[in-house]
C-alpha positions in Angstrom: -8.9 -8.5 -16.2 -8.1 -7.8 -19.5 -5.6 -4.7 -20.4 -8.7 -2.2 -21.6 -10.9 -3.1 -17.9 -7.4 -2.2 -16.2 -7.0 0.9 -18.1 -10.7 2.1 -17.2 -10.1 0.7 -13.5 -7.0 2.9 -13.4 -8.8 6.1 -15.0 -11.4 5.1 -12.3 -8.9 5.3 -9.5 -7.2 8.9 -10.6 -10.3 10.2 -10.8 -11.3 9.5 -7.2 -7.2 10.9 -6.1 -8.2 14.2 -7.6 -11.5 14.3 -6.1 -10.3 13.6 -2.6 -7.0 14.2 0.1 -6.4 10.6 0.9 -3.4 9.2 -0.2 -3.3 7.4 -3.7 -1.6 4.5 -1.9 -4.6 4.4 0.3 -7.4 4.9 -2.4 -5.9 2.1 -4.2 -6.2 0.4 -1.1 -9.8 0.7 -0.9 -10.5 0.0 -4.6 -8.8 -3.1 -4.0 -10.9 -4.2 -1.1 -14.3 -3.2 -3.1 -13.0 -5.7 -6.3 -12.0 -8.3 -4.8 -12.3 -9.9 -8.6 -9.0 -8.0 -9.4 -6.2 -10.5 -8.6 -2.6 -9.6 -7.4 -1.4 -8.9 -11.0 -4.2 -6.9 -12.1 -3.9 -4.4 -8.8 -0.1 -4.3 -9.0 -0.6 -3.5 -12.9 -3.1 -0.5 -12.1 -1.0 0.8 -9.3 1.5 1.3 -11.9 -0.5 3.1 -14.3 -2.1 5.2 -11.5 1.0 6.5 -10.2 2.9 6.6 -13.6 0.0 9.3 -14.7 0.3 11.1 -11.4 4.4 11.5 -11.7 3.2 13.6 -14.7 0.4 14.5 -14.3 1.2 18.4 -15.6 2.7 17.1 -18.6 -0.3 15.1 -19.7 -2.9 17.7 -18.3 -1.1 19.9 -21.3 -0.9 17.5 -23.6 -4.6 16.5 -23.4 -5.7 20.2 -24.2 -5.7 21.0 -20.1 -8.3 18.2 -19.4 -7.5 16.5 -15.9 -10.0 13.8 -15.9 -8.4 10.6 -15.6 -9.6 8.8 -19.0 -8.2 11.6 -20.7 -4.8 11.6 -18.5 -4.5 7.7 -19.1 -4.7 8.0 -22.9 -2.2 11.5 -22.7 0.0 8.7 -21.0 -0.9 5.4 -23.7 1.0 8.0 -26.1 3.3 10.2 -24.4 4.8 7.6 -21.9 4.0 4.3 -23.5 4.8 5.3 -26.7 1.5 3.1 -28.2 0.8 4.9 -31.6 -2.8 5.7 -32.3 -4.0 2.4 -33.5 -2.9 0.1 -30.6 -4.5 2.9 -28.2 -7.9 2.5 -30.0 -7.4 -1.0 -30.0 -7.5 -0.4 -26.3 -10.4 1.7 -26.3 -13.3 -0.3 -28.0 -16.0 0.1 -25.7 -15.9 -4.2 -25.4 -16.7 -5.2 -22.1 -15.3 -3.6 -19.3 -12.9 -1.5 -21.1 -13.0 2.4 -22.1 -15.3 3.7 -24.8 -14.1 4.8 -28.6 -11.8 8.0 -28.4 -13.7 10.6 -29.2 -12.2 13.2 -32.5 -11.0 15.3 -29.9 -9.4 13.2 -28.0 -7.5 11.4 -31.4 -6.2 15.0 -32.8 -4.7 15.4 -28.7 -2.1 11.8 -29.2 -1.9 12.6 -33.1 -0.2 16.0 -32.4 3.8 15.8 -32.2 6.5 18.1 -32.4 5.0 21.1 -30.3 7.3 22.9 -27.9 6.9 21.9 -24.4 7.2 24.4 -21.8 9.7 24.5 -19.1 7.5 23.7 -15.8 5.6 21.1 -18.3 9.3 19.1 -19.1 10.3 19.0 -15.4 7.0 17.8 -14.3 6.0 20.6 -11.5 3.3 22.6 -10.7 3.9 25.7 -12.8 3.9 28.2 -9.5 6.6 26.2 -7.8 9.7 27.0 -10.9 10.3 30.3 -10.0 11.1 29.0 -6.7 13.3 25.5 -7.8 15.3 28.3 -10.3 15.8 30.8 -7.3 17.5 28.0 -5.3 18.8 25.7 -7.3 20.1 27.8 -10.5 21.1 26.1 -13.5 20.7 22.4 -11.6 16.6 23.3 -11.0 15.4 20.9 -14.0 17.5 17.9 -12.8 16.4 18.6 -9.0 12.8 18.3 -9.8 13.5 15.0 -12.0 14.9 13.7 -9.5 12.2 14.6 -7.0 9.1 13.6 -9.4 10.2 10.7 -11.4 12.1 7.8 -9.7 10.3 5.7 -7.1 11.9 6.0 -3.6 13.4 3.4 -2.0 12.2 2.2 1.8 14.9 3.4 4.3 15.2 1.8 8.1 16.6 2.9 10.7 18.0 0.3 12.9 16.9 0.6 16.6 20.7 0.5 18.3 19.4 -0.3 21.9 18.1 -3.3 20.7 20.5 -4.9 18.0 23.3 -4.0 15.8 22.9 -2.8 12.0 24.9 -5.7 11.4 22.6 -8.3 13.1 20.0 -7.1 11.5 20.8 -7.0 7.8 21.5 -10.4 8.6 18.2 -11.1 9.8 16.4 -9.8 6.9 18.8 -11.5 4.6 17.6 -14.5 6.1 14.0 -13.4 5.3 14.5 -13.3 1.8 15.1 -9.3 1.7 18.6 -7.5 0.2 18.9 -4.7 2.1 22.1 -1.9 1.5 23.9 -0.2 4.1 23.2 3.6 3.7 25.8 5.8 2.7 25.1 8.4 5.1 23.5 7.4 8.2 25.5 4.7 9.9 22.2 3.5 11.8 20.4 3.2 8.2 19.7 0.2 5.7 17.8 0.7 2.4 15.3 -1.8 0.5 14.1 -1.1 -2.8 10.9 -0.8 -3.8 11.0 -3.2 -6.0 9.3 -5.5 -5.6 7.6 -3.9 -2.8 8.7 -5.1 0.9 6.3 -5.8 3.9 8.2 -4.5 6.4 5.4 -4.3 9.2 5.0 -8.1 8.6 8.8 -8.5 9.5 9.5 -9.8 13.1 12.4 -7.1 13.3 10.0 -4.6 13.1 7.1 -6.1 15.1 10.1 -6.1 18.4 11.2 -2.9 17.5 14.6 -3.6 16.1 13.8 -1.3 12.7 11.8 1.6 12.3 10.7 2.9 8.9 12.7 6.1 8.3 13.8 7.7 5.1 17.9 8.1 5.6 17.3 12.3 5.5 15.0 12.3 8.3 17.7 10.0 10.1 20.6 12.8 9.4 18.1 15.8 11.0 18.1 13.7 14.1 21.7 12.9 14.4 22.4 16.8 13.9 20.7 17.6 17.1 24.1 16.2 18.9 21.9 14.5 21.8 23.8 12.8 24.0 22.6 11.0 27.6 21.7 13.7 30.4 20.1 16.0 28.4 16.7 17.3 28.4 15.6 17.3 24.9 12.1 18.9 23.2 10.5 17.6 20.2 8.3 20.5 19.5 6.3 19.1 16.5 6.5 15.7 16.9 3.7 14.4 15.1 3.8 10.6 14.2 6.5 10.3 16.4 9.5 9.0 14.1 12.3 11.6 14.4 11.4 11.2 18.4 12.1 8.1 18.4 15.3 9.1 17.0 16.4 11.3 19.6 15.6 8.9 21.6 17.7 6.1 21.0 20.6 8.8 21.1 20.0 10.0 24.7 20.0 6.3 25.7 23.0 5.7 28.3 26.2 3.4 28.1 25.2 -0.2 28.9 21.7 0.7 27.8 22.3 0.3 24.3 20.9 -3.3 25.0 17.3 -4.2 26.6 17.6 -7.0 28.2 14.0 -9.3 28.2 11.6 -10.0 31.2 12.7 -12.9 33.1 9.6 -15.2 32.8 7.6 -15.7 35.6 6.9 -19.0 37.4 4.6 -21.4 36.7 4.1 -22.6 40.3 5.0 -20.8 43.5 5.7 -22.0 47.0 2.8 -21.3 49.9 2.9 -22.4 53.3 0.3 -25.0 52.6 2.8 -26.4 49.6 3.2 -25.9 45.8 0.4 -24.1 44.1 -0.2 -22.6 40.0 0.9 -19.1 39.8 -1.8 -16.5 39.8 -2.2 -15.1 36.2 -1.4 -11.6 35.7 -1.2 -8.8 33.1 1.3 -9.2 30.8 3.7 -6.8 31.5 5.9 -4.2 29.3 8.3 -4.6 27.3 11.9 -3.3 29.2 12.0 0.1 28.8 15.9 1.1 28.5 15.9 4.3 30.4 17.5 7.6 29.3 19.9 9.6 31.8 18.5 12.7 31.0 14.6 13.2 29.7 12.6 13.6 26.6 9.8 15.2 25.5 7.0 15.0 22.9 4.8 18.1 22.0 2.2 18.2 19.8 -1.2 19.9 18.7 -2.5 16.9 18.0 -3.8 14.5 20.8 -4.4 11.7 18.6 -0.8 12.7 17.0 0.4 12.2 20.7 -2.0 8.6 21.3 -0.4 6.9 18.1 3.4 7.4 19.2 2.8 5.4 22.6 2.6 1.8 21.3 5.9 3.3 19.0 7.4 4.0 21.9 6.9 0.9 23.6 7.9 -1.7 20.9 11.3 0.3 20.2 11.9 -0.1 24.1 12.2 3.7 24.9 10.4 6.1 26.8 9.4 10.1 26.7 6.6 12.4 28.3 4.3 13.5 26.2 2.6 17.4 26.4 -0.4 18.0 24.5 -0.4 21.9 23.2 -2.5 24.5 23.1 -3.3 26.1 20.0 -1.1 29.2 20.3 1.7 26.7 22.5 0.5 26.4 26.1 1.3 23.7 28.2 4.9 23.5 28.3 5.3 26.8 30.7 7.1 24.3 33.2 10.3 23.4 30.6 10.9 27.5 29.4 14.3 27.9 29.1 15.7 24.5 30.4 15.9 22.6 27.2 19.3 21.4 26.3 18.3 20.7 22.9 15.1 21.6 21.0 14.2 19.9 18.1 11.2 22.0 15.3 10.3 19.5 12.7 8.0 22.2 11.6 4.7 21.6 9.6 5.1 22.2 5.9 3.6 21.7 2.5 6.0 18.1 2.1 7.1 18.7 -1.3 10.4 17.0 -0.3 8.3 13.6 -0.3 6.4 13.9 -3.4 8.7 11.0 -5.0 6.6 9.2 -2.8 3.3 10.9 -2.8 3.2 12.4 -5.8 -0.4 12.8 -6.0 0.7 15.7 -3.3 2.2 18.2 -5.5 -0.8 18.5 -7.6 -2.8 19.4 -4.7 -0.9 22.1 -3.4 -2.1 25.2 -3.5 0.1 29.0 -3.4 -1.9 30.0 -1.0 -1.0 26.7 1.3 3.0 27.6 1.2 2.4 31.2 2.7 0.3 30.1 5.5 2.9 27.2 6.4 4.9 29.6 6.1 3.7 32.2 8.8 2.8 29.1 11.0 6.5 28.2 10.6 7.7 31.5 12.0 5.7 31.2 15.0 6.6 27.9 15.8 10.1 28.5 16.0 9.7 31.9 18.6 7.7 29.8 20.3 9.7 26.7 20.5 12.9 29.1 21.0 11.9 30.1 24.2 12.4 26.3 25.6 15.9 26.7 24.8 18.6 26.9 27.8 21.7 29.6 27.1 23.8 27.0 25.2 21.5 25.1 24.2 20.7 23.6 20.9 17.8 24.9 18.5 17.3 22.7 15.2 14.8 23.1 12.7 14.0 21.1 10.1 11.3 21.1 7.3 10.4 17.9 4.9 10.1 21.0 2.1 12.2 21.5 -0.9 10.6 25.2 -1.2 12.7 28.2 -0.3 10.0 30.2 0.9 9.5 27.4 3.9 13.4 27.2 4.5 15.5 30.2 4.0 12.9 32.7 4.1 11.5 31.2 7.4 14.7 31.2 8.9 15.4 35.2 7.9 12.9 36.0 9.7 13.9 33.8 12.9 17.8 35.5 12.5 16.7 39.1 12.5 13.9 38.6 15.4 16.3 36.6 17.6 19.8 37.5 17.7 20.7 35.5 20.6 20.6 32.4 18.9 23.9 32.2 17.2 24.2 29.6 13.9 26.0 26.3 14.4 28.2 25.7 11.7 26.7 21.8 10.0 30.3 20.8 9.7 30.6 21.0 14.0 27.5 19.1 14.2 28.4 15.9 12.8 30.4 14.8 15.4 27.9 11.8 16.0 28.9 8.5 15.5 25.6 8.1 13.9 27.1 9.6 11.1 29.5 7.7 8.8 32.5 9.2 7.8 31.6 9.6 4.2 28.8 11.5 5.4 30.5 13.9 7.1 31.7 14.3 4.4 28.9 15.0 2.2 27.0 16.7 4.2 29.7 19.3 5.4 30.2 20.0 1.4 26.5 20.6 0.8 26.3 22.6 4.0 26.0 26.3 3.5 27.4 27.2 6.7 24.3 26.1 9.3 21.9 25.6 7.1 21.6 22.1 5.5 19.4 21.2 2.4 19.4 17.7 1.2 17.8 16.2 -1.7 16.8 13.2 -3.9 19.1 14.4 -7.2 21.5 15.6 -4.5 21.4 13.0 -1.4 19.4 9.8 -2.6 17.3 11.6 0.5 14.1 12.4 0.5 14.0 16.6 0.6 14.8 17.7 4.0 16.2 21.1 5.2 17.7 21.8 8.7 19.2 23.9 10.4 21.3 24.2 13.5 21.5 27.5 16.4 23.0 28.0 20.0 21.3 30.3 22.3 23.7 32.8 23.7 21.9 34.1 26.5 
């Protein structure tokens, strides 16, 4: 393809994000699949255009006179990103072949205009109703938060499964496989690849037997905070694709568990009375399952939410019960009040991920933040009552937005004064934790609430935080 038939192709692509709610990763997917002309270096050059114009996307939607079509947001980014001066953009736009037609007058007075003042929401690359609420919580450090959470690419984070190998053995093994992956700073359990280029890790035998999970290191930290240890009975309330259970999991796994030990094969003959026979062919059996002294729990609304973490389960070697709920919390009436620890990874608008979706942010709406927010507050009453006297009640939101965080949790404190806060500094007493991240975290803490963040953390944006109930 030549550069002009990858910049239409590109323009092609946004225009379908905006139209839709599927992932740009997965729309670029598709496209891919439906030109199958496009080789590897043409679809890794559009991806990069695509998601360079979506990182900023408000800056460009300004620049281009508020025009949000994706020919006009390519060209905002030909001049504004790129730096290509008029000339070598129209040189780009000839209308030969497959490429973009002439720039129209309008669109040529847009990339000739310099020198006008940029305003603040435009510079730092949010959505304009999300500033007030970056400046409220972040104070003079907003505009280098929200770089940091819109610009650079994430790395991919994994979490080594500990009852199946160490992290050592397996940073080994994926050295061997070509990859250089870095121990985390924080989570002792973690390793980091970058994304460039971009790793395979489903094709990696390590993750194929369960030895690594995909898990950004912040998620990893929520988990560790929850202080399971084997015996407990644990609840995750909102468990959705299962990830952060698996998590708890692996902690509440007992001594001399921390290794599954394979299925003896079986024979291939067997002795009967009449003399040596082939062995009947049965199922293939499970993996080992390394059993948990205590139990845990899945819940969510979602059944199919609830179908997709069973084969999880099963390749990391672990094992919980999973509740489907009702839509106002039914079906867990049998575990009120015995819960040793109870973990809310709450539903929220995600805005701590948009490095890596940040087609995301533009599709947020204000309206969308208040109702996760009421949603949030009666999750947590409801997933309260689980919670045994002395036992633990975390929440946790993917959300870098105050309004889902410290306003959610206002409104838990004042409607539930039995649940008394749990300083972050006393829970990270997990060995999961390295000391460096005690560290850290216990600095960033304010008190027993914890927020972590990509200018902050090298995390993705997470918030937790951390109660006892009294009585």
């Amino acid at each position: 393809m030549t550069p002009a038939a990858r910049l239409a192709s590109a323009a092609a692509i946004i225009d379908r994000i905006t139209a839709g709610k599927a992932p740009a990763e997965a729309v670029l997917k598709t496209w891919g699949t439906e030109n199958r002309y496009a080789g590897s270096r043409d679809r890794r050059a559009i991806a990069d255009q695509v998601y360079k114009v979506i990182r900023a996307r408000g800056r460009l939607v300004w620049a281009m006179g508020g025009r949000e079509d994706g020919r006009a947001l390519i060209i905002g980014a030909l001049s504004l990103i790129d730096g290509l001066s008029v000339e070598e953009i129209e040189a780009l736009h000839s209308g030969d072949g497959y490429g973009p037609k002439p720039l129209s007058k309008q669109e040529r007075s847009r990339i000739s205009l310099t020198g006008d003042e940029v305003p603040g929401w435009v510079a730092a690359g949010l959505p304009e109703f999300v500033v007030d609420d970056f400046r409220n919580t972040f104070g003079d450090r907003w505009a280098e938060e929200a770089a940091g959470l819109m610009l650079p690419r994430a790395p991919i984070d994994l979490r080594v499964n500990l009852a199946k190998a160490t992290v050592a053995e397996v940073e080994a093994e994926l050295r061997e496989a070509g990859l250089a992956p870095e121990r985390t700073p924080w989570s002792a359990a973690g390793l980091r690849l970058q994304s460039e280029p971009p790793p395979n890790v489903q094709a990696l035998e390590a993750f194929k037997h369960g030895r690594i999970e995909i898990q950004d290191e912040g998620s990893q930290i929520t988990c560790w905070l929850a202080g399971v240890e084997p015996g407990m009975t644990v609840v995750d309330y909102c468990a959705g694709g299962g990830g952060k259970t698996l998590g708890l999991a692996m902690q509440g796994l007992a001594v001399g568990a921390s290794r599954v030990e394979a299925t003896p094969p079986e024979p291939e003959r067997i002795w009967t009375p009449t003399g040596w026979v082939d062995a009947p062919k049965s199922k293939p059996k499970p993996a080992t399952i390394a059993r948990a002294e205590g139990r845990l729990i899945a819940c969510d609304v979602v059944q199919k939410r609830l179908d997709n973490i069973r084969p999880r389960l099963a390749r990391a070697g672990v094992e919980a019960e999973l509740i489907h709920l009702g839509p106002n919390g039914g079906g867990v009436e049998d575990i009120v009040g015995i819960a040793d620890v109870v973990f809310v990874d709450a539903p929220c608008t995600g805005s701590g991920t948009w490095r890596r979706r940040p087609e995301d942010a533009w599709r947020l709406k204000p309206e969308e933040v208040d109702r996760m927010h009421s949603l949030q507050i009666a999750i947590l009453a409801r997933a309260a009552k689980l919670v045994k006297p002395g036992g633990r009640l975390v929440y946790v939101t993917c959300s870098m937005l105050r309004v889902e965080n410290e306003a959610t949790l206002d409104h838990f404190e004042e409607d539930h004064p039995s649940f008394a806060p749990v300083a972050i500094a006393e829970a990270l007493s997990s060995s999961a934790f390295t000391d460096a991240g005690r560290n850290k975290l216990a600095e960033l803490a304010q008190g027993h609430r914890l927020r972590m963040s990509p200018a902050t953390t090298g995390t993705d944006g997470f918030f937790a935080a951390v109660y006892e109930r009294q009585a």
